[in-house]
Every structure is written in C-alpha cells, then in structure tokens.
N, C-alpha and C positions, 0 to 999 in steps of 0.2 A: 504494500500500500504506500510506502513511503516512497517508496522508487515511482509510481504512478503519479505521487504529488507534484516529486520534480521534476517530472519530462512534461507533464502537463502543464503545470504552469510556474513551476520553475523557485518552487522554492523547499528550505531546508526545514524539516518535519522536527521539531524538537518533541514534541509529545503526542503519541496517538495512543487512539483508545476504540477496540469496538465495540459498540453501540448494540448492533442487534443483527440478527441473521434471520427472515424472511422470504418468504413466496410472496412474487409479485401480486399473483392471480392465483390462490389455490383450486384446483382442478382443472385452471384454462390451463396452466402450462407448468414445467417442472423446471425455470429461471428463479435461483435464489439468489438473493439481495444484501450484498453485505455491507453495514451501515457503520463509518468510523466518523469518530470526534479527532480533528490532528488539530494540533498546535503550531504554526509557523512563524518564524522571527524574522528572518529576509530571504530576498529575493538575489539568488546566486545567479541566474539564467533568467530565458526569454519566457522560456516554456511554451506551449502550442501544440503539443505531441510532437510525434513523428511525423516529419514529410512525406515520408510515404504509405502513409496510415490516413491521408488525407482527412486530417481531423480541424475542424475550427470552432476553437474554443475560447471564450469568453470567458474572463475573471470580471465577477461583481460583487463587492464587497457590500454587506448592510452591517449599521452597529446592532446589538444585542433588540432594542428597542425597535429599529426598522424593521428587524425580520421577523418579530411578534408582529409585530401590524401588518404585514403583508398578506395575502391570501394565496395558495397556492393551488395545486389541482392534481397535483399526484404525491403517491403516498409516502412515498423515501422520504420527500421534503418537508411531509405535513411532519412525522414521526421526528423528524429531526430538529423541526422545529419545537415539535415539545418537549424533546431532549432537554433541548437548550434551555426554555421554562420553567424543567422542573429542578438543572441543575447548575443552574448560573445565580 
C-alpha cells in the first residue's frame, strides 16, 4: 500500500493503518475492498502512476471538516469518511 501511495501520487507514507476489508457488492460480485488510513509528511515525486498504466489521477485535499460536509455516493468513501468521524 505504501509503495501505491508513492507512485501515485508521490508521497512518503509515515503511518498507515487498515481500516477494513469488504465486498463491494455482496452476491453481485466476489471484488474485495481494502480500506487504509496513511499518514503522509511530503511530497518526494510527481506521482501520477505509471505511464504506461495510462492512469490520471487527481490529488484533492479537504481539511477534516470539509470532508464531513461533503456528500459522497459510493461506499469506500462514505465508510471512510466515518472513519474519520468517529476517530479524529
């Protein structure tokens, strides 16, 4: 997981933690979900993935309070944002 922090978007994982381990869709399909808390301090690289994984990816940051307000619409992010509610 840490190694995926940094090629993606390019920074140095000082503390991770996992969350929770899940089916996306129990009985649609057999995709489990693995949900981590990381902790990062700075940014060593560009990050972006791989170029030849033709990946484009977006870093967006919200502080603790913007991501409580926000509404989301799938379920990794709802969960993680309660994560965050119940241990921040």
């Amino acid at each position: 997981m840490a190694r995926e922090i940094e090629e993606e978007i390019g920074y140095s994982v000082d503390n991770l933690k996992h969350l929770h381990t899940f089916y996306s869709s129990p009985g649609g399909t057999t995709e489990k979900v693995l949900l981590y808390y990381a902790e990062v301090s700075h940014q060593h690289a560009d990050g972006g993935g791989k170029e030849d994984e033709h990946e484009d990816i977006e870093l967006v940051s919200y502080t603790r309070e913007e991501l409580l307000k926000e509404s989301f619409a799938d379920a990794k992010t709802i969960i993680a944002q309660q994560w965050v509610q119940l241990n921040s």
